[in-house]
C-alpha positions as a Markdown table, in Angstrom:
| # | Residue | x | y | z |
|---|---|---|---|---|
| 1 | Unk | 0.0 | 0.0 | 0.0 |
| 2 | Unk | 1.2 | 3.8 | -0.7 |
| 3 | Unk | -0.1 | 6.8 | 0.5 |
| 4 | Unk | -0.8 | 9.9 | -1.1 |
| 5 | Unk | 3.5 | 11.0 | -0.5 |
| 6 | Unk | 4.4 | 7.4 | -2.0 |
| 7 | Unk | 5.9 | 5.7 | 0.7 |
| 8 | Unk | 5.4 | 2.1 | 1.1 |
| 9 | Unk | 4.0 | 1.1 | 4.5 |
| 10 | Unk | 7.2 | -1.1 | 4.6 |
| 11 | Unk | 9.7 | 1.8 | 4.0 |
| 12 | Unk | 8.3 | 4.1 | 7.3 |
| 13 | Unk | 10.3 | 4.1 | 10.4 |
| 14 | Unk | 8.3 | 4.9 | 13.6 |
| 15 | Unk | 10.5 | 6.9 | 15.8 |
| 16 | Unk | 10.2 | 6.8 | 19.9 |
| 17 | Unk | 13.8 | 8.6 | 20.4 |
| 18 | Unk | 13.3 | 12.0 | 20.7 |
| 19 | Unk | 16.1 | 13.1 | 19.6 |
| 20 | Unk | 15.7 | 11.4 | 16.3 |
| 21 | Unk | 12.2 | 12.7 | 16.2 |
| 22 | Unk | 13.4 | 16.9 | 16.4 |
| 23 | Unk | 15.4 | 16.2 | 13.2 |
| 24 | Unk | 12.1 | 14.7 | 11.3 |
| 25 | Unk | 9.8 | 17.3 | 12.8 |
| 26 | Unk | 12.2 | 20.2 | 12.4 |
| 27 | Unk | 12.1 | 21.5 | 8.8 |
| 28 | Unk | 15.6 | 23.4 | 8.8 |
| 29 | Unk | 17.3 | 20.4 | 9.8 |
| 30 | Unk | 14.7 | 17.6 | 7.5 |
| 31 | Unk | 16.3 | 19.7 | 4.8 |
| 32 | Unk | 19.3 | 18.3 | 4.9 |
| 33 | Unk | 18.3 | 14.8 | 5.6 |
| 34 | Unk | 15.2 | 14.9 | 2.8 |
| 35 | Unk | 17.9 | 13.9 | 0.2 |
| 36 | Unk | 18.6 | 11.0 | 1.5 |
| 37 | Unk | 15.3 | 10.1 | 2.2 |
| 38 | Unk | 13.6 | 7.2 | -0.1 |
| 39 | Unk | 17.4 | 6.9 | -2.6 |
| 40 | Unk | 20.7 | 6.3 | -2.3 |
| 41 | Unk | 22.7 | 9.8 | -2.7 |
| 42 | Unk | 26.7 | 10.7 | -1.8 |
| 43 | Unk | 27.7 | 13.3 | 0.3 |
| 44 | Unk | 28.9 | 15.3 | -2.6 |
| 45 | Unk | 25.7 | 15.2 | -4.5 |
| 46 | Unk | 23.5 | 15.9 | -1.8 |
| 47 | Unk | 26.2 | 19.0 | -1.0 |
| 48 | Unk | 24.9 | 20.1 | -4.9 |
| 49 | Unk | 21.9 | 19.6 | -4.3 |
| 50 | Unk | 21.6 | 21.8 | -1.5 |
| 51 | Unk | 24.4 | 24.5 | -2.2 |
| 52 | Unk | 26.4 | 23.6 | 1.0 |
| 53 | Unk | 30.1 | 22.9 | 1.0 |
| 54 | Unk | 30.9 | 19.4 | 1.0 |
| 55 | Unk | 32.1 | 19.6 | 4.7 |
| 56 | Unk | 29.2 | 21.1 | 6.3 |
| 57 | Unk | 27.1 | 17.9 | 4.3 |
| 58 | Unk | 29.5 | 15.8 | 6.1 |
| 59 | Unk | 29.1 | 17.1 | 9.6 |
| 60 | Unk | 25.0 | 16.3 | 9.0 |
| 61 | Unk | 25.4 | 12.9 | 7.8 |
| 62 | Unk | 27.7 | 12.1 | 10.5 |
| 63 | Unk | 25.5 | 13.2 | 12.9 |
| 64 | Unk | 22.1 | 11.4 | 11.0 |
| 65 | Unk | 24.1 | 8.4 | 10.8 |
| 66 | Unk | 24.8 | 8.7 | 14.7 |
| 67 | Unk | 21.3 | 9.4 | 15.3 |
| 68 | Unk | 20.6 | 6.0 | 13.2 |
| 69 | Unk | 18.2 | 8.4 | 10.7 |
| 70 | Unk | 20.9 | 7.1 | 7.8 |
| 71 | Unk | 22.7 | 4.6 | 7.2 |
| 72 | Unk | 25.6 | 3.7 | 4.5 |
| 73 | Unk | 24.3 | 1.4 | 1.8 |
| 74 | Unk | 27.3 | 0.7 | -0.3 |
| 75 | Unk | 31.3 | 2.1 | -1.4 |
| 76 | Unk | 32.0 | 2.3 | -4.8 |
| 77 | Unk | 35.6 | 1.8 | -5.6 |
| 78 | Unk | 37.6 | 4.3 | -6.8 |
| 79 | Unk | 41.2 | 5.9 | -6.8 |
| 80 | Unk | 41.6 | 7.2 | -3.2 |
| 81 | Unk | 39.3 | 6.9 | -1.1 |
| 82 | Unk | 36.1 | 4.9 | -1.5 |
| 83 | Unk | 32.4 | 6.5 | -2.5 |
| 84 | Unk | 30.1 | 6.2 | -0.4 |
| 85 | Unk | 26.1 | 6.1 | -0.4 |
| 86 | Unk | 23.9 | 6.7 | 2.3 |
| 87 | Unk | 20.2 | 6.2 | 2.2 |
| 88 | Unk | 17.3 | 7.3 | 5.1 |
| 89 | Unk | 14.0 | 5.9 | 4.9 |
| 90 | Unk | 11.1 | 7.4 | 2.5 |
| 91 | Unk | 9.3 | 8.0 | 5.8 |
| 92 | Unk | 9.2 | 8.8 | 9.1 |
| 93 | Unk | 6.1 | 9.0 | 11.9 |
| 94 | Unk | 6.4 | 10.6 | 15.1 |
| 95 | Unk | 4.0 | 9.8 | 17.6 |
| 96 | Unk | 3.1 | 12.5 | 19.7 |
| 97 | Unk | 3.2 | 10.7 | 22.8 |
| 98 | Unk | 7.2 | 11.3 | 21.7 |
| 99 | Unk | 7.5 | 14.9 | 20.3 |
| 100 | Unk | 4.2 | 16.7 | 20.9 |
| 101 | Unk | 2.0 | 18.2 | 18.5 |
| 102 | Unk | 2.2 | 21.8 | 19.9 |
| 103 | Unk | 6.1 | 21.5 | 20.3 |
| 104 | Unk | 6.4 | 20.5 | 16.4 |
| 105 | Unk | 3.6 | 23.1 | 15.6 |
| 106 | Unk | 5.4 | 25.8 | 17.3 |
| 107 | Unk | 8.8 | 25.3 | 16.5 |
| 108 | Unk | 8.1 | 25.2 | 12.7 |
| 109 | Unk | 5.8 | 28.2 | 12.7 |
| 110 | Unk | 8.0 | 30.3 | 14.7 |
| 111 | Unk | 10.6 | 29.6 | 12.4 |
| 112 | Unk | 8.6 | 31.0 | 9.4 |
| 113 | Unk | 6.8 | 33.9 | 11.1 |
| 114 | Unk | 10.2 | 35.2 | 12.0 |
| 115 | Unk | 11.5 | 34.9 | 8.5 |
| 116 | Unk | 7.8 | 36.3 | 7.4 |
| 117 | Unk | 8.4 | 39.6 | 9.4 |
| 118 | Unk | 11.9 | 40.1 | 8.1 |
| 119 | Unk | 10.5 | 39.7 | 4.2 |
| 120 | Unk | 7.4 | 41.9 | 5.1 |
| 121 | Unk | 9.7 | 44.8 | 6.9 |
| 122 | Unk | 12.3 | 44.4 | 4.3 |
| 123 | Unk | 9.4 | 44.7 | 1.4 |
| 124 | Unk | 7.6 | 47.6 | 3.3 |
| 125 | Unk | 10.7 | 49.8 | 3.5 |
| 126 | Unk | 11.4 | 49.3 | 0.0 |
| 127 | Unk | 8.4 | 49.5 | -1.7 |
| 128 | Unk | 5.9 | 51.9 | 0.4 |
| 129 | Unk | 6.6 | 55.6 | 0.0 |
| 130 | Unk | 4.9 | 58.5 | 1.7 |
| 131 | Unk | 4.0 | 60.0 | 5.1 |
| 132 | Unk | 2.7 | 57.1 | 6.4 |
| 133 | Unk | 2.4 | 55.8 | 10.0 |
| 134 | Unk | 0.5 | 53.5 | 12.5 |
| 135 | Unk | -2.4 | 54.8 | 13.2 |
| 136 | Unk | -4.3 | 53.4 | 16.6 |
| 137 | Unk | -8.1 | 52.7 | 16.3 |
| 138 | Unk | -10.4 | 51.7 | 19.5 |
| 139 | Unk | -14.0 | 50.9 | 18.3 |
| 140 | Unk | -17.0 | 51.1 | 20.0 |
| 141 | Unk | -17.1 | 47.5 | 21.0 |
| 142 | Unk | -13.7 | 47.7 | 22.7 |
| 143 | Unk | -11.7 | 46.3 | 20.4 |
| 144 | Unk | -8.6 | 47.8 | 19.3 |
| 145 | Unk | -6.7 | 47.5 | 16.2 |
| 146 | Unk | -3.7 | 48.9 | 14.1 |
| 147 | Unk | -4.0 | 50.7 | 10.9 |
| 148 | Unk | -1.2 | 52.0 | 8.1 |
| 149 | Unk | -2.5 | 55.5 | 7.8 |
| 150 | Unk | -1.5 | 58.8 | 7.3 |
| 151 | Unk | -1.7 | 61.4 | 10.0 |
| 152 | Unk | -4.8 | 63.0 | 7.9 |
| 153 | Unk | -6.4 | 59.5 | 8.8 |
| 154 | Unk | -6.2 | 58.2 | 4.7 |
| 155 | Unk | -6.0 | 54.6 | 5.3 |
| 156 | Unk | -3.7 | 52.2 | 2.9 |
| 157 | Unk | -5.5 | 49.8 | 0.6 |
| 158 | Unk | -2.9 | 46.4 | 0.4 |
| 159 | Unk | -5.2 | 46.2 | -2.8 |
| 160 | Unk | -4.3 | 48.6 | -5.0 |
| 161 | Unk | -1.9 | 48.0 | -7.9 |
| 162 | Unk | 1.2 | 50.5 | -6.8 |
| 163 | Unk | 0.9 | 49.2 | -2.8 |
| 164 | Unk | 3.7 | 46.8 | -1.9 |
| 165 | Unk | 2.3 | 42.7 | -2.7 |
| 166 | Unk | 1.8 | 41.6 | 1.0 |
| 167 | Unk | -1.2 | 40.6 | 3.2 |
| 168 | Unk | -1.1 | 40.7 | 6.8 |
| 169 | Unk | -3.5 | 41.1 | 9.9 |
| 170 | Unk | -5.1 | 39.1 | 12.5 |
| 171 | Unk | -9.4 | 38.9 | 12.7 |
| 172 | Unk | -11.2 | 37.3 | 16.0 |
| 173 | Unk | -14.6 | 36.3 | 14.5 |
| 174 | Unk | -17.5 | 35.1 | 15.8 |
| 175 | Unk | -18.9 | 32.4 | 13.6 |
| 176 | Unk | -21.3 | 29.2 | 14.2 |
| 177 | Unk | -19.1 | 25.5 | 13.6 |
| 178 | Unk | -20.8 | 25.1 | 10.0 |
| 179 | Unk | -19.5 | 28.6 | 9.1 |
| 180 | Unk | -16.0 | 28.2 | 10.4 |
| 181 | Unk | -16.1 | 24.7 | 8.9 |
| 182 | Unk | -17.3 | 26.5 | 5.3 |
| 183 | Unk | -14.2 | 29.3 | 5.7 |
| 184 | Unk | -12.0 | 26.6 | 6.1 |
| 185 | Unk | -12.8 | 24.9 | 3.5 |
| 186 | Unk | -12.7 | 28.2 | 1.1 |
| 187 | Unk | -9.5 | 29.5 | 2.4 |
| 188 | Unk | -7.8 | 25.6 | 1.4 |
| 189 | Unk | -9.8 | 25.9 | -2.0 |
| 190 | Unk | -8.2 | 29.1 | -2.5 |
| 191 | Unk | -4.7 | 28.2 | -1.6 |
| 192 | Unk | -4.5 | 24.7 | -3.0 |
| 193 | Unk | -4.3 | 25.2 | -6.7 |
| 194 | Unk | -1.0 | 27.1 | -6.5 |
| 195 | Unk | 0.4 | 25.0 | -4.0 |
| 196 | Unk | 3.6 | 22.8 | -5.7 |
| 197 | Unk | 3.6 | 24.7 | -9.2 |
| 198 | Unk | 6.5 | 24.4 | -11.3 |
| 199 | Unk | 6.1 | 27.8 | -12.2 |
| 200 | Unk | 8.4 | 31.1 | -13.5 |
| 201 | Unk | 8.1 | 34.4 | -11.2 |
| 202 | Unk | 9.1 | 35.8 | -7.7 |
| 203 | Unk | 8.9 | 33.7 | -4.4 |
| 204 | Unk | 5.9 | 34.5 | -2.2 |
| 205 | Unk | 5.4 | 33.2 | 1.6 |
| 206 | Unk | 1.9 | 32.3 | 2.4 |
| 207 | Unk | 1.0 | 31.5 | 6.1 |
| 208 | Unk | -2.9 | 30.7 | 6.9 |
| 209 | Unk | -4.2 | 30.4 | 10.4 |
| 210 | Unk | -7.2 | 29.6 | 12.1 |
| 211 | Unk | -8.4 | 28.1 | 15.3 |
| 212 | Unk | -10.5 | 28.3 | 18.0 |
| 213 | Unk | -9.8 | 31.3 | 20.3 |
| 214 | Unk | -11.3 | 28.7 | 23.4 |
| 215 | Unk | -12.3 | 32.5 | 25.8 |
| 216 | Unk | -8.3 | 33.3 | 25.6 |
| 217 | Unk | -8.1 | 37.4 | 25.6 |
């Protein structure tokens, strides 16, 4: 049987170490080990791959192969020293009685909120010109909120064709199950059909959220 990655049932490891489990679960270091993952691959090629130097591959496969995540499959002969080939397994599952879902939720997320807010400064200061500012709203409700203004109160429109490409805020809303069911499933419809394109243009990073609040305030 395969599932919808295609990894055979036969070629998943089920991890209870955690330390072997914060490599899987931790995207910045699966990276390097995702190579390796499912073929046979040399350090060299996988250094290619990736862009690294061939030493800094090294230091992560010795330490994968410590970790038992990879293992060396074969040497080829050659003049010198031997070639070798490492392979890891197509698949790994971590159950969360090991590395909990919140720790490999938050870890990952923080990881690419912080890189979000560095692209969205970095585009903002580049790309927005004017006398704007942050302009502090309170409405009658209570609720507070931020908004990019100017001091004569003209709010920006993220919409427009000259404003800087970037979406970015946080809603609390008040919706019954079936509606926040129904949003869910719009906001994936939307998203899914430029997921994994094999397409020419710039680089975008796209982060959708939602949950329930549970009374937190």
């Amino acid at each position: 049987m395969t599932d919808r990655h295609g990894s055979s049932e036969q070629d998943v490891e089920i991890l209870t170490d955690e330390r072997r489990a914060e490599v899987v679960t931790d995207r910045e270091q699966l990276r390097l080990l995702a190579p390796f993952m499912g073929q046979e691959r040399t350090v060299s090629q996988v250094a290619a791959h990736l862009g690294l130097s061939v030493t800094a591959t090294y230091k992560a496969v010795a330490r994968f192969v410590g970790l038992g995540l990879l293992r060396e499959t074969r040497r080829e002969a050659r003049p010198g020293r031997a070639l070798r080939y490492y392979r890891a397994p197509a698949a790994f599952f971590t159950p969360f009685s090991v590395r909990p879902l919140e720790q490999i939720g938050q870890h990952n997320r923080s990881a690419h909120l912080q890189r979000f807010e560095r692209q969205f400064a970095r585009t903002m200061r580049r790309d927005l010109h004017g006398p704007w500012g942050a302009l502090t709203r309170a409405l009658p409700s209570g609720e507070t909120f931020y908004d990019l203004a100017t001091v004569d109160g003209h709010s920006w429109n993220p919409l427009d064709d000259a404003s800087p490409l970037v979406l970015s805020g946080w809603n609390l809303l008040t919706l019954p199950r079936a509606e926040a069911r129904a949003l869910q499933r719009e906001l994936m419809a939307v998203v899914r059909p430029y997921l994994n394109r094999q397409a020419k243009g710039d680089t975008y990073l796209l982060g959708v959220f939602l949950t329930p609040d549970n009374g937190e305030h």
